[in-house]
N, C-alpha and C positions, 0 to 999 in steps of 0.2 A: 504494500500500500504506500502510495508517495503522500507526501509531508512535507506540504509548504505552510510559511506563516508569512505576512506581507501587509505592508501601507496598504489601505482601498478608502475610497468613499464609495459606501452604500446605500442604493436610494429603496426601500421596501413602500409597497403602492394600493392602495387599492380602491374600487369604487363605494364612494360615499354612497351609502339607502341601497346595496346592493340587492339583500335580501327583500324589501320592498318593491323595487324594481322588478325582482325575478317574477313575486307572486302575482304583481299584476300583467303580465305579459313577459312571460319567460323566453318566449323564441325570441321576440321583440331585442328583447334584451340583450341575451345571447349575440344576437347578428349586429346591435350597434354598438356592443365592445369589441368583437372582430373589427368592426370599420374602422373604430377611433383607433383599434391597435395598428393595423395594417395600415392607414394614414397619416396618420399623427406622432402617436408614440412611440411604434418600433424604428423609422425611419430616425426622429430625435436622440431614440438612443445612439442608432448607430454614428450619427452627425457628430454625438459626442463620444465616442470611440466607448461605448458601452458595452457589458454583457449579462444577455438575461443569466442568471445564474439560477432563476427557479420561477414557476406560475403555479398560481394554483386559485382556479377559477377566475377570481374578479383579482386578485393578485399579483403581485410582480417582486422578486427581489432581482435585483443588479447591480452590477458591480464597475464602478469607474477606476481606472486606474489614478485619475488626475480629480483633486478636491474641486475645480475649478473645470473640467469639464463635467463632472457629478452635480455640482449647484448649478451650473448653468443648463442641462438638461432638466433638472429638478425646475427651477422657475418657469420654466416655457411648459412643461406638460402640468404644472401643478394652476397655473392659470388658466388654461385653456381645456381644464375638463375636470370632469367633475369626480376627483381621484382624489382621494386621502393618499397623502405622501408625506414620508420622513428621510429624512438623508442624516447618514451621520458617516464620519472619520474616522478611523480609527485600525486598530489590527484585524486578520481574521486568520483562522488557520483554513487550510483548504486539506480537505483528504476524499482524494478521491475526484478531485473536480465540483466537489458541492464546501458551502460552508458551515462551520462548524462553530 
């Protein structure tokens, strides 16, 4: 098993009234988080040299290498939809390719 520990900024995400959303039109749903993902948010990650490191449903964690490209994807997708997000700094161990 490889073992790394390293600087990241972390931005973890997710949609605000998710469960609310789903109940009242779940495909609905479903298909305008796909859009805003595939339009918006995955393309910004990449812009900011990001990676998804995990999803899970209305979720998102990933990982910037640079604090400064991490805030700065963080402020453009945290205005522009309607995503509970937190970004923080700091170490992470990696094992295995996921975080620990």
């Amino acid at each position: 098993m490889t073992h790394t520990r390293r600087l990241a900024a972390i931005l973890a995400a997710d949609v605000a009234g998710y469960s609310r959303l789903i109940g009242v039109d779940e495909e609905g749903t479903i298909d305008r988080l796909r859009s805003i993902r595939a339009e918006l948010i995955d393309p910004k990650i990449a812009e900011h040299r990001g990676r998804i490191v995990k999803t899970t449903g209305d979720g998102l964690l990933v990982e910037f290498a640079s604090a400064v490209e991490g805030a700065s994807a963080w402020q453009t997708g945290h205005h522009r939809s309607q995503r509970r997000s937190v970004a923080r700094i700091g170490h992470w161990d990696s094992r295995d390719g996921t975080i620990q």
